[in-house]
DOTOR-79330 format. One record per residue (C-alpha): residue number from 1; residue in one letter; y, x, z. Coordinates in steps of 0.5 Angstrom, whole numbers, plus 2048, in hexadecimal, padded with zeros to 3 digits. Layout:
# residues N
- NUM | a | Y | X | Z
...
//
This chain:
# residues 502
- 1 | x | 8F2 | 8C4 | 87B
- 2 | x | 8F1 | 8C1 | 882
- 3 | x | 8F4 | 8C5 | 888
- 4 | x | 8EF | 8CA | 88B
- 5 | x | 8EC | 8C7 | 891
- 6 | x | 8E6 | 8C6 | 897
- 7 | x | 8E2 | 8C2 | 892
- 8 | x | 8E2 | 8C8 | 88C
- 9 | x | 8E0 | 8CE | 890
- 10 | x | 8D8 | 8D0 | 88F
- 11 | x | 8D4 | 8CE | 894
- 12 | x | 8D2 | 8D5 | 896
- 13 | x | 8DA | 8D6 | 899
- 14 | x | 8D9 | 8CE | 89C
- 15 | x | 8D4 | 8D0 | 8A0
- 16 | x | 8D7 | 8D7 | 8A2
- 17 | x | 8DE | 8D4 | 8A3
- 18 | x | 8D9 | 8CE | 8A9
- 19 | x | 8D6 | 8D4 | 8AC
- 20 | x | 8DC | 8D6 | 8AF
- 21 | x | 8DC | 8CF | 8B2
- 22 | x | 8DB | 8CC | 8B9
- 23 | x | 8D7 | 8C6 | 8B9
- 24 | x | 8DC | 8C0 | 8BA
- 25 | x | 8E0 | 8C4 | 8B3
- 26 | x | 8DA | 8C5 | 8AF
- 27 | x | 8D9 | 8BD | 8B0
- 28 | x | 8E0 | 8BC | 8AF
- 29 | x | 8E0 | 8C0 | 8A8
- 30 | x | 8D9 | 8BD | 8A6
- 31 | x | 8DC | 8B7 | 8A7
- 32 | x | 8E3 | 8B8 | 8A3
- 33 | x | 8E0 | 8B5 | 89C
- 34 | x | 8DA | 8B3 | 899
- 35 | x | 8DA | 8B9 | 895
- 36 | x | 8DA | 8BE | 89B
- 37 | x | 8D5 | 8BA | 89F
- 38 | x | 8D0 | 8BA | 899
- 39 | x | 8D1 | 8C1 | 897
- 40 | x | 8D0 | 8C3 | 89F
- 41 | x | 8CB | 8BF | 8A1
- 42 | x | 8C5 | 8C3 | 89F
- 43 | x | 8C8 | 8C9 | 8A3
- 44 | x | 8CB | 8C4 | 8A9
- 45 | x | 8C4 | 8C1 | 8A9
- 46 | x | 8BF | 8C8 | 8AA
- 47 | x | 8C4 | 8CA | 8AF
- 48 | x | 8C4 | 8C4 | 8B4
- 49 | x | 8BF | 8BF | 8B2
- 50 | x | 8B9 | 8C5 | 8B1
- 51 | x | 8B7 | 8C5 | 8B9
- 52 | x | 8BA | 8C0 | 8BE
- 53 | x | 8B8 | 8BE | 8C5
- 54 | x | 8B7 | 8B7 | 8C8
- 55 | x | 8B6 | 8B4 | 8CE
- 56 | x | 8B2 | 8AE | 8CF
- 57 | x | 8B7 | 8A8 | 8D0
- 58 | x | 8B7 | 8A3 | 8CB
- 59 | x | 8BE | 8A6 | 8CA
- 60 | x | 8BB | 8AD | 8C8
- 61 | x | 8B6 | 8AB | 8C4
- 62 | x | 8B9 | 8A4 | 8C0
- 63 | x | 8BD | 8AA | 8BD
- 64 | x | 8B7 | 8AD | 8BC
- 65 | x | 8B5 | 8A8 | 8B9
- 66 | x | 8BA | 8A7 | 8B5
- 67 | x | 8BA | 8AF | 8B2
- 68 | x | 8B3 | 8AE | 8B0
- 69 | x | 8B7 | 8A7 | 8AB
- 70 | x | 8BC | 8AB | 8A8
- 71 | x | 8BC | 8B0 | 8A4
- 72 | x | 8BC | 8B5 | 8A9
- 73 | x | 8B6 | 8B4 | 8AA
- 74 | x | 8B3 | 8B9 | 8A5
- 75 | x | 8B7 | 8BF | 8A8
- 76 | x | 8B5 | 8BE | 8B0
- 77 | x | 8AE | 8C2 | 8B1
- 78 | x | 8AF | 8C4 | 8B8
- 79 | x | 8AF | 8BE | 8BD
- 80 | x | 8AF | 8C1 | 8C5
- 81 | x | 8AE | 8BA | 8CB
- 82 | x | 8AF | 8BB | 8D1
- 83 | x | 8AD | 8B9 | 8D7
- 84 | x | 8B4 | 8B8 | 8DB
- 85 | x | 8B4 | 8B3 | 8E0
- 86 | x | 8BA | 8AF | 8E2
- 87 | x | 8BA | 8AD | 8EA
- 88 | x | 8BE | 8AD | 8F0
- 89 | x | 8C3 | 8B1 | 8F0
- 90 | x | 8C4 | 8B7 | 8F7
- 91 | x | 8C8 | 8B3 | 8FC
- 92 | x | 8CD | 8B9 | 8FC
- 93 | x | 8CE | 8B8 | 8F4
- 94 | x | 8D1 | 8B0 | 8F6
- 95 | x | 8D8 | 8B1 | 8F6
- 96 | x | 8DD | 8B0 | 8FC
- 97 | x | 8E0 | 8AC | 8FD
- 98 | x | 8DE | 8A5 | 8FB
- 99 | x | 8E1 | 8A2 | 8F6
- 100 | x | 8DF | 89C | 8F1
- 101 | x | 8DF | 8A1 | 8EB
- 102 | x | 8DB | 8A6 | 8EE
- 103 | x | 8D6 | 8A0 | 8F1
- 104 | x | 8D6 | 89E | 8E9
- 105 | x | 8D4 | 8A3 | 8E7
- 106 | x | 8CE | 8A4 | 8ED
- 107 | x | 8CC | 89D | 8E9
- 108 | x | 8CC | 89F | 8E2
- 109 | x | 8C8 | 8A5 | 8E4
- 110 | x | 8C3 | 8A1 | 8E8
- 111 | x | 8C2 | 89C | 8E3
- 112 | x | 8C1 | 8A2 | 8DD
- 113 | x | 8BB | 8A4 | 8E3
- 114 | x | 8B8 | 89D | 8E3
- 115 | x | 8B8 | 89C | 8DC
- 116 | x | 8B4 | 8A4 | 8DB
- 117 | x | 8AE | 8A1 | 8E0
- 118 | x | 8AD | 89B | 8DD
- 119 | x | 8AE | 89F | 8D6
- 120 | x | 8A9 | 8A3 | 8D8
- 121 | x | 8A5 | 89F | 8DB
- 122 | x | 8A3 | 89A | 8D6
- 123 | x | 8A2 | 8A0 | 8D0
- 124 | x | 8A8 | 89E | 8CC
- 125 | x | 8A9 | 8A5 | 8CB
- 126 | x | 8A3 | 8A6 | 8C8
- 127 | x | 8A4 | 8A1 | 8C4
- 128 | x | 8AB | 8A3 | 8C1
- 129 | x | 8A7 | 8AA | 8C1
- 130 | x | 8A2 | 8A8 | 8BC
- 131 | x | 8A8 | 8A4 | 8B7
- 132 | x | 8AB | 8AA | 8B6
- 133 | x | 8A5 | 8B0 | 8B6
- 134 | x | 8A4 | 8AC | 8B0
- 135 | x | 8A9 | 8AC | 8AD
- 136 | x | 8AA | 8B3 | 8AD
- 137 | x | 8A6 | 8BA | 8AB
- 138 | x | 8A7 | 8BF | 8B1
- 139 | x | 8A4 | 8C5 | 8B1
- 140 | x | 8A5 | 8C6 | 8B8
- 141 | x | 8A5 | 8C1 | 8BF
- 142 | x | 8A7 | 8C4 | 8C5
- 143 | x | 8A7 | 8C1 | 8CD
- 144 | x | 8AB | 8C4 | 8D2
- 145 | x | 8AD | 8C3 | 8D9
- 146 | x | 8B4 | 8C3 | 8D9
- 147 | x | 8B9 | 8C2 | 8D5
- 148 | x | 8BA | 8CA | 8D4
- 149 | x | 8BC | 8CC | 8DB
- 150 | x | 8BC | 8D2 | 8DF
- 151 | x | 8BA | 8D7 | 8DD
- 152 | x | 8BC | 8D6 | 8D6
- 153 | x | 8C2 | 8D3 | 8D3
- 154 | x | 8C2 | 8CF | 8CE
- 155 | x | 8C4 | 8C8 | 8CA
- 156 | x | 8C2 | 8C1 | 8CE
- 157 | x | 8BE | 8BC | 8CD
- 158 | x | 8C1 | 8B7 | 8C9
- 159 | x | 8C3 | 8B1 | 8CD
- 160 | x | 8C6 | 8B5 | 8D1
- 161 | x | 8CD | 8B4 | 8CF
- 162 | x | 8CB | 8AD | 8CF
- 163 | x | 8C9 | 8AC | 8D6
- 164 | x | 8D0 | 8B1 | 8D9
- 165 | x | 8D4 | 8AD | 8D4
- 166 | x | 8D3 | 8A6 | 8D7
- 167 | x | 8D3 | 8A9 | 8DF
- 168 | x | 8D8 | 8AE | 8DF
- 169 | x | 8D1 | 8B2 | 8E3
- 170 | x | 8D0 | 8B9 | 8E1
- 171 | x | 8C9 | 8B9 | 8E1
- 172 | x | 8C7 | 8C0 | 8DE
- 173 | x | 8CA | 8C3 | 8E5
- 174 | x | 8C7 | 8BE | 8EA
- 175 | x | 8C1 | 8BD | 8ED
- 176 | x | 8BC | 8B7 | 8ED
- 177 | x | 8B6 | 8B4 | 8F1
- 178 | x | 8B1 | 8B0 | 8ED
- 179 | x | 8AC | 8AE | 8F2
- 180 | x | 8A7 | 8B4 | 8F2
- 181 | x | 8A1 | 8B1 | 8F1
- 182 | x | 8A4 | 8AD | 8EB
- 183 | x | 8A7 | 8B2 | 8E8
- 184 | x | 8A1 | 8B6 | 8E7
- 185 | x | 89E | 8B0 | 8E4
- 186 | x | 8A3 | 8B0 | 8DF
- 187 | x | 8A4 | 8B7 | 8DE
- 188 | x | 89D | 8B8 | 8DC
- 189 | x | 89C | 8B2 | 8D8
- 190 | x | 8A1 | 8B5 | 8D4
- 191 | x | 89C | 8BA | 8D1
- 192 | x | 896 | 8B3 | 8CF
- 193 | x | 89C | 8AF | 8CC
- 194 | x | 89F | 8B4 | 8C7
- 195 | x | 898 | 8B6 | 8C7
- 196 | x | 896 | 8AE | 8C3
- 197 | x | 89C | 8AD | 8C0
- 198 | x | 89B | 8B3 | 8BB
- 199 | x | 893 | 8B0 | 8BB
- 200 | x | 895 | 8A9 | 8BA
- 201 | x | 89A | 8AA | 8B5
- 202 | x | 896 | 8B0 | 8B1
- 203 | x | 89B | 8B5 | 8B2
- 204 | x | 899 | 8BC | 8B2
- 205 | x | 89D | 8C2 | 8B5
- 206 | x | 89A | 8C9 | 8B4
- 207 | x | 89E | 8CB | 8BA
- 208 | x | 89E | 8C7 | 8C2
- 209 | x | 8A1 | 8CA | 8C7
- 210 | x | 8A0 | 8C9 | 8CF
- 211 | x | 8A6 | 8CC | 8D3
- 212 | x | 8A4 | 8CA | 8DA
- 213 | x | 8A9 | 8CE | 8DE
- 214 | x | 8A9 | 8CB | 8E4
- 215 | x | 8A5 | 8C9 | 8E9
- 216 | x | 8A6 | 8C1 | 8E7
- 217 | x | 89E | 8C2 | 8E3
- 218 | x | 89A | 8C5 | 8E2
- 219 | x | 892 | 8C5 | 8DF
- 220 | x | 892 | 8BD | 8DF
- 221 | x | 897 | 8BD | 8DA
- 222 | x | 891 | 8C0 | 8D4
- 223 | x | 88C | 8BA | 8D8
- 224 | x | 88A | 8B6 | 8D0
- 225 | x | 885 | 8B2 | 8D3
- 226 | x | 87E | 8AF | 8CF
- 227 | x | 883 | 8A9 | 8CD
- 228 | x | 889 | 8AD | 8C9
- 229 | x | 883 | 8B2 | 8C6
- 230 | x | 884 | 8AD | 8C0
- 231 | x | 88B | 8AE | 8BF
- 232 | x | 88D | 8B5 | 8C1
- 233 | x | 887 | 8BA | 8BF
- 234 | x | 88A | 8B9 | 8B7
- 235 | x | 890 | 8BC | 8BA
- 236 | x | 88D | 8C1 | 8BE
- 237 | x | 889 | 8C4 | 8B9
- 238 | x | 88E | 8C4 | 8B5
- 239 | x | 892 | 8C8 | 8B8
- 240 | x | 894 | 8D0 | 8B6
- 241 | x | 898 | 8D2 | 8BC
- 242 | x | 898 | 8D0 | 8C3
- 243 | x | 89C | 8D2 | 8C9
- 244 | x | 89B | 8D1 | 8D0
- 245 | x | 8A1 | 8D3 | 8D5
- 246 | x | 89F | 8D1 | 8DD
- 247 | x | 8A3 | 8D2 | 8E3
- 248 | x | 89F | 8D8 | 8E7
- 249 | x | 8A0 | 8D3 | 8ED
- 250 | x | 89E | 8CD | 8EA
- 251 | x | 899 | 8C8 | 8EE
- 252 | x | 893 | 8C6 | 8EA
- 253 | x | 88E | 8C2 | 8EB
- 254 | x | 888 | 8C6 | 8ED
- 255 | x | 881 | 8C3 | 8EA
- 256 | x | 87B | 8C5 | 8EC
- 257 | x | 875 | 8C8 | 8E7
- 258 | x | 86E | 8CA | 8E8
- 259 | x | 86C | 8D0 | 8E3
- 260 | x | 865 | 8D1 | 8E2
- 261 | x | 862 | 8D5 | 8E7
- 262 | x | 868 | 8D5 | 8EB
- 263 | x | 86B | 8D1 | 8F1
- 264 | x | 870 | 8CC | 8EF
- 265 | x | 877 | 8CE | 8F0
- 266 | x | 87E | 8CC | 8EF
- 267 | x | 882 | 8CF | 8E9
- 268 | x | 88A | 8CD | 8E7
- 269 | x | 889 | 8CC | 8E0
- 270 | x | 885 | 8C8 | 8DE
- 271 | x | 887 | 8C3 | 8D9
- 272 | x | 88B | 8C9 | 8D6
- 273 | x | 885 | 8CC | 8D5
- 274 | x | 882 | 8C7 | 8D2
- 275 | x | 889 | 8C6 | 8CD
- 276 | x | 888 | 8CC | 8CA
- 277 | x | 881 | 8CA | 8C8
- 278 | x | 884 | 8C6 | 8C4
- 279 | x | 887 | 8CB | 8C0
- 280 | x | 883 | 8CD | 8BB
- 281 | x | 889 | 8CF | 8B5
- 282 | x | 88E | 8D2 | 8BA
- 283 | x | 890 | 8DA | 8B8
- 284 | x | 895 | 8DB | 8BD
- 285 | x | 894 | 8DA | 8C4
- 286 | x | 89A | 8DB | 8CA
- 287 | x | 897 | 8DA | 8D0
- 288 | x | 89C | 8DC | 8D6
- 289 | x | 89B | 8DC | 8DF
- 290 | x | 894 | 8D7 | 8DF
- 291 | x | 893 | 8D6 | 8E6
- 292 | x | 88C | 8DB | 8E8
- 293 | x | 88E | 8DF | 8E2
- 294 | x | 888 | 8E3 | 8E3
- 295 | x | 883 | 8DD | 8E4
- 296 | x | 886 | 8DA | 8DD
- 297 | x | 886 | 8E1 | 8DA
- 298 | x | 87E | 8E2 | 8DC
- 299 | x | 87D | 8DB | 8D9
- 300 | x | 881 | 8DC | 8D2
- 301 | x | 87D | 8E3 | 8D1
- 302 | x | 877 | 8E0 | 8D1
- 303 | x | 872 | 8E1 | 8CC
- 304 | x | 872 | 8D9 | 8C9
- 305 | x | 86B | 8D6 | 8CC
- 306 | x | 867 | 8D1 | 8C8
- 307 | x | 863 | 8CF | 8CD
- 308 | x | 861 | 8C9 | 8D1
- 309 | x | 864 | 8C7 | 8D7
- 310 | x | 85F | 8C6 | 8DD
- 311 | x | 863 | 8C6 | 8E2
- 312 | x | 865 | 8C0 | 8E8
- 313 | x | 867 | 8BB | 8E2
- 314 | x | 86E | 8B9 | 8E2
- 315 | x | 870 | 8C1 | 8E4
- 316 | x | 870 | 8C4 | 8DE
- 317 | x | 874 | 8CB | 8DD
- 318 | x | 879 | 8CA | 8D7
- 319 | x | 875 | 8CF | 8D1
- 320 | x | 879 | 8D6 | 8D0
- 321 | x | 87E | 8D3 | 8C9
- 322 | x | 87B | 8D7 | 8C2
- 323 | x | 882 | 8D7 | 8BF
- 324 | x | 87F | 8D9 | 8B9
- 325 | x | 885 | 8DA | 8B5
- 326 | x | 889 | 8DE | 8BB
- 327 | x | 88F | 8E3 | 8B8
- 328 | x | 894 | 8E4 | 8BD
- 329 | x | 893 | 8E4 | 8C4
- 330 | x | 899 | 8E4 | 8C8
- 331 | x | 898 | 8E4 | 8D1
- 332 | x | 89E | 8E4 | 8D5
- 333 | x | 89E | 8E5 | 8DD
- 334 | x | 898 | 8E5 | 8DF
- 335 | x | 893 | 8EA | 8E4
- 336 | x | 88D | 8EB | 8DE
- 337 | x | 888 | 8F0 | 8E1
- 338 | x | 887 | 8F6 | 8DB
- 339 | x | 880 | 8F4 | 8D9
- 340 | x | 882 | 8EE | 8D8
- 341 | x | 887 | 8EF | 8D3
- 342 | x | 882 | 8F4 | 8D0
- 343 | x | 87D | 8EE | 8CF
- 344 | x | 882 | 8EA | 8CC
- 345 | x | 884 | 8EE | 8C6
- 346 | x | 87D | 8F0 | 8C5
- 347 | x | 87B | 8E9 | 8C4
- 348 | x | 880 | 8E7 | 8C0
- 349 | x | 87F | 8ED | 8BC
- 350 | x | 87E | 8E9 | 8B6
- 351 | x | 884 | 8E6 | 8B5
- 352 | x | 889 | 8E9 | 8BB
- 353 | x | 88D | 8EE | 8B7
- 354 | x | 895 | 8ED | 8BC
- 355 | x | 895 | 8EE | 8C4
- 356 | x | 89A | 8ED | 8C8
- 357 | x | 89A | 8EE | 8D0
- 358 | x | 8A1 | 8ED | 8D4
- 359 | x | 8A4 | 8ED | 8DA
- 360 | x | 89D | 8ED | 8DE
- 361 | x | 898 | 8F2 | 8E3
- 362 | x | 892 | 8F5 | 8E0
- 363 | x | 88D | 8F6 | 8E4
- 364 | x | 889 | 8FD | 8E3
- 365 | x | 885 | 8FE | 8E9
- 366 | x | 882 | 8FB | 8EF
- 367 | x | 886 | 8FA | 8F5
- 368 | x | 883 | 900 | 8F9
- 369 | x | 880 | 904 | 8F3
- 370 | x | 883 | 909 | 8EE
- 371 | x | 88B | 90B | 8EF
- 372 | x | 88F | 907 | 8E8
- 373 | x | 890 | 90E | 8E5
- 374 | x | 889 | 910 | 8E5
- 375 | x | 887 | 908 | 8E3
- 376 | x | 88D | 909 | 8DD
- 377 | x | 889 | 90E | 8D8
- 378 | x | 882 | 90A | 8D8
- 379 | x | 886 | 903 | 8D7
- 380 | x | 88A | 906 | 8D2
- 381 | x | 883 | 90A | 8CE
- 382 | x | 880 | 902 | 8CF
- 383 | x | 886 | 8FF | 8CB
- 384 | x | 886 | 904 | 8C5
- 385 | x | 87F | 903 | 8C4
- 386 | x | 880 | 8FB | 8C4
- 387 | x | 887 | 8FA | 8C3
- 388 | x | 886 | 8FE | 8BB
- 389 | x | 886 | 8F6 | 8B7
- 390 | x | 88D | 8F6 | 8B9
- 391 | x | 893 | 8F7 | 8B5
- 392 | x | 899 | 8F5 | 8BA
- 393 | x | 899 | 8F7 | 8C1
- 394 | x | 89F | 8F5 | 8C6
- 395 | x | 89F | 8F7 | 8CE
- 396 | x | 8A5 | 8F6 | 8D1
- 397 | x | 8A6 | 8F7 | 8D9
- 398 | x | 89F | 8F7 | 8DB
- 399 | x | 89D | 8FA | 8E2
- 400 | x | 896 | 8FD | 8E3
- 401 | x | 892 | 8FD | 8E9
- 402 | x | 891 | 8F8 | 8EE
- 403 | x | 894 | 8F6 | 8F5
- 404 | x | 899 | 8FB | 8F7
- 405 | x | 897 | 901 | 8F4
- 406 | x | 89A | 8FF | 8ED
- 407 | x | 89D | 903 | 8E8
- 408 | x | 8A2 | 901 | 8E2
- 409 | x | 8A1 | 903 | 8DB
- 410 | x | 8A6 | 907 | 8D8
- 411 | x | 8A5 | 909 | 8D2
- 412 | x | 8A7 | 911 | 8CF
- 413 | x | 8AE | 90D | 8CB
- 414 | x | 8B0 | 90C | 8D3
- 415 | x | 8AF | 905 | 8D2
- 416 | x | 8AA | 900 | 8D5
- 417 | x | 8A8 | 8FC | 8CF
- 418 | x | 8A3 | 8FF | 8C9
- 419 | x | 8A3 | 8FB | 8C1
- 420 | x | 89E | 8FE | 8BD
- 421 | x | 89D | 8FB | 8B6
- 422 | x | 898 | 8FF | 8B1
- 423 | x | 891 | 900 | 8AE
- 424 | x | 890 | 906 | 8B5
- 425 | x | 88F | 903 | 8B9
- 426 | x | 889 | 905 | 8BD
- 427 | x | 88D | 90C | 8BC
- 428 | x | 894 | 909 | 8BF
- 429 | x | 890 | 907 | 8C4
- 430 | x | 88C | 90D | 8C8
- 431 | x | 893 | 910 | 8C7
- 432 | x | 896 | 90C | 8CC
- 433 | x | 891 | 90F | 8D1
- 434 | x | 895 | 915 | 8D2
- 435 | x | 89C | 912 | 8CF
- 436 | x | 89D | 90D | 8D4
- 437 | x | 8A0 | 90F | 8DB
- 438 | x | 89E | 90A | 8E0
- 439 | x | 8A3 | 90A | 8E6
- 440 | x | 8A3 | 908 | 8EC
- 441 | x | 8A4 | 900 | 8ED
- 442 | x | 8A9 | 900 | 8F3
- 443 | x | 8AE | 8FB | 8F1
- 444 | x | 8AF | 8F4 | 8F4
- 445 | x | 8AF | 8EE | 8F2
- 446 | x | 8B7 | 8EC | 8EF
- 447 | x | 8BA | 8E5 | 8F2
- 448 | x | 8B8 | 8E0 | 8ED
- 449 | x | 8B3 | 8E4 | 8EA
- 450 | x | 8AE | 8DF | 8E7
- 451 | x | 8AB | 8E2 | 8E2
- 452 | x | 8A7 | 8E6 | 8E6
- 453 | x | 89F | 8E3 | 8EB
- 454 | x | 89C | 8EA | 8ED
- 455 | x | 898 | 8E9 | 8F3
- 456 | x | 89D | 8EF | 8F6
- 457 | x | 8A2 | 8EB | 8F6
- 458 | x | 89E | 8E4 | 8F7
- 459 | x | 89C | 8E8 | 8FD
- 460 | x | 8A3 | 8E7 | 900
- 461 | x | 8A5 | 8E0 | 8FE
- 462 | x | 89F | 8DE | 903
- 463 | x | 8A5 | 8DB | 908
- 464 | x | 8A9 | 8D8 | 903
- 465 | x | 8A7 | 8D1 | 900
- 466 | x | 8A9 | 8D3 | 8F9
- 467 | x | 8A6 | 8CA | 8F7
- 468 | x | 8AC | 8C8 | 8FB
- 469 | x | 8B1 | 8CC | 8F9
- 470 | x | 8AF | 8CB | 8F2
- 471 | x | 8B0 | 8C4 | 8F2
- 472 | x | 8B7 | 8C3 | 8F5
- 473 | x | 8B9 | 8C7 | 8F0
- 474 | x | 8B4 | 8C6 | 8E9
- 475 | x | 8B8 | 8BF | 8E7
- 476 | x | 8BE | 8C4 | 8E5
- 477 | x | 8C1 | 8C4 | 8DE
- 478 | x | 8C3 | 8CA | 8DB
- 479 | x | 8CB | 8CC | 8DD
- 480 | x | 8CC | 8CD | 8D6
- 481 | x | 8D3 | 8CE | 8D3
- 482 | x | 8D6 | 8C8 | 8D0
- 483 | x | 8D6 | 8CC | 8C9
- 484 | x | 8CF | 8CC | 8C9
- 485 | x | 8CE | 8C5 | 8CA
- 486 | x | 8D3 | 8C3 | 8C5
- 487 | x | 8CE | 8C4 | 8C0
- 488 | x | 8CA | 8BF | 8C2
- 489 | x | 8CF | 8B9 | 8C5
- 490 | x | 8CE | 8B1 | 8C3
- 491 | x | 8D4 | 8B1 | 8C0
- 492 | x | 8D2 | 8B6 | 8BC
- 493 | x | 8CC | 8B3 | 8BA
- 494 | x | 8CF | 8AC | 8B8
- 495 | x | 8D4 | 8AF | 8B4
- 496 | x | 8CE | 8B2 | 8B0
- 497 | x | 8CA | 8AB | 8AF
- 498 | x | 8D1 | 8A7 | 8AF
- 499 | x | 8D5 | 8AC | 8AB
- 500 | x | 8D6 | 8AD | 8A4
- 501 | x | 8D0 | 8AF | 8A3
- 502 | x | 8CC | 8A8 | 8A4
//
């Protein structure tokens, strides 16, 4: 009888004893024999290879590339691109004094920019894109404007690493200055690549996320022109979940239209209005900090309008999106004025059935008009009679009013946040006319406080140019800890395609 060892244990207890394990072990253990690699890999790959975050270097993605080749590839459903640019580095971040080391190592990480410009710019990234979209069946693509940086921590880019390694420069907790109208350009053009790469190679995603959390883009970056209507509509009218993060601050193109019967005007949003016409399958819409919130809001409540347009050619508003098959709406920091809310949940009545509204100021009365308590209960009244299709409602750390006569909205639990799942709605509802105690709002913004874009505190940035301050700090990486990061090294991963495994 053969001695008990690893290779006679049950899977089960294989896969319990790795999840004790940090990475470099568990990639030690896996890597032991053919045995115990083979009967890890299923539970190995789910939990590292399931979403992965890649740069756009030809490092980053030749890896991803070579993922969507392996077997591997079946397991990788959610695909994150960031727009990270490498530039110059601040002059304080050079080291002193000069040494033919550290002047090495300044050439090295010279070079890695060089060679992202000209990768970026002749559209190799594309290119690599679509190789390994098609080979591969995601269920979710993201862009984000990091790697995961302030506020959130979380694992890096892979590439990273790669870059650290080869010039000993701690990029994640350096700043860089890309020239600011080339960064842009990049930074939007991001959105359109990923956008064609998942047309040209028939990749269909349910889910596509947009974090734009800082104020490197903004609108531009959902511009799909006529010429790339061919490749991308299939993808957008696939999809089933959108999710759409701006900074509040962000600068955006403003576009000029010409509603019939109004003068022209300039709007922020133009092309992400015209995005979301697109979505004729979405169920699930995350809309957070917009720029002209109540604009935006104004337009996407909207009746949807068949008409022809008669206006001055070439100013045509974008139309209100249908969003026929809309079940979840999620809206975060934004201002949205009472009646606005109210038409929205009453022309998706049809289909909506989940709502929820975070972080943000509702507006219930006109400046000047009635007190926001006597404003409450007719909203409330209002919301009950058109919220009643509902079955999931969330309130978390909304203010009422307008301007400086604003109240929290804390509920009978003591608690500033409301979750309601259940056929009674309408009855939950009117409750909360004499349940719901607002008090008065008399807090100021905290340091670092960026989650939130009321025009009490806006008010009181007038003198601080934010832009400015956002671009000296926006190219920061995350200062995560090394224990994090480790579960997404180089190393790691080149054991994984060169190991035992391969």
């Amino acid at each position: 009888m053969p001695s008990p060892n690893l290779t006679t244990l049950p899977v089960e207890i294989l896969i319990q004893i790795a999840s004790y394990l940090d990475t470099p072990n568990y990639q030690a253990f896996r890597l032991t024999c053919r045995g115990i690699e083979d009967s890890l890999f299923r539970a190995f790959a789910q939990q590292y290879f399931r979403k992965i975050q890649f740069m756009r270097t030809e490092y980053s993605l030749q890896a991803l590339v070579d993922i969507s080749k392996s077997r591997l590839s079946s397991y990788l459903r959610h695909v994150v691109i960031t727009t990270h640019l490498l530039g110059p580095r601040s002059p304080s971040a050079r080291p002193r004094p000069w040494s033919i080391e550290s002047d090495t190592r300044e050439e090295k990480y010279s070079r890695m920019c060089d060679d992202q410009a000209v990768f970026l710019s002749i559209g190799y990234d594309q290119d690599m894109l679509v190789e390994a979209f098609r080979n591969l069946k995601l269920e979710v693509v993201g862009i984000h404007t990091q790697p995961s940086h302030y506020p959130y921590h979380g694992p890096s880019s892979y590439g990273i690493s790669h870059i650290e390694r080869e010039t000993s420069i701690n990029i994640r907790h350096e700043t860089t200055f890309p020239a600011e109208t080339d960064r842009r350009t990049k930074h939007a053009g991001c959105v359109q690549n990923v956008l064609i790469a998942l047309g040209k190679s028939g990749s269909a995603p349910k889910r596509f996320e947009v974090d734009m959390y800082n104020s490197k883009f903004g609108d531009d970056a959902f511009n799909i022109p006529p010429f790339m209507e061919k490749a991308v509509s299939p993808v957008l009218s696939n999809l089933e979940a959108v999710y759409v993060r701006f900074h509040p601050y962000a600068a955006l193109t403003k576009r000029l239209i010409a509603p019939q019967g109004q003068s022209p005007s300039k709007i922020e949003t133009y092309h992400l209005r015209i995005f979301l016409s697109w979505l004729t399958q979405a169920k699930h819409l995350h809309i957070q900090s917009p720029r002209q919130p109540q604009r935006f809001f104004e337009w996407f409540a909207a009746p949807v309008s068949n008409e022809d347009y008669d206006g001055p050619p070439g100013l045509e508003p974008p139309r209100s999106p249908a969003l026929p098959m809309l079940y979840e709406l999620e809206i975060s920091q934004v201002e949205l004025h009472s009646f606005h809310l109210l038409a929205i949940v009453k022309k998706f009545s049809a289909t909506l059935r989940k709502l929820s509204l975070s972080k943000s100021l509702l507006i219930t009365c006109d400046s000047g008009a009635t007190h926001v308590y006597n404003a409450w209960p007719g909203f409330i009244a209002q919301f009950s009679r058109v919220g009643s299709c509902l079955t999931e409602l969330f309130l978390n750390e909304i203010d009422v009013g307008i301007g400086r006569g604003l109240a929290a909205m804390r509920f009978k639990d003591g608690s500033y946040s409301f979750s309601y799942t259940g056929p009674d709605m309408k009855t939950v509802l009117g409750d909360l006319a004499t349940s719901v105690h607002l008090e008065a709002d008399s807090s100021e913004p905290e340091d670092g406080d960026e989650d939130w874009s009321g025009s009490e505190y806006e008010n009181g940035l007038v003198d601080f140019d934010f832009e400015d301050f956002v671009d000296e700090y926006d190219d920061l990486l995350d200062e995560i800890d090394q224990d994090l990061n480790d579960d997404m090294n180089e190393d790691f991963m080149i054991e994984t395609f060169f190991g035992l495994g391969q």
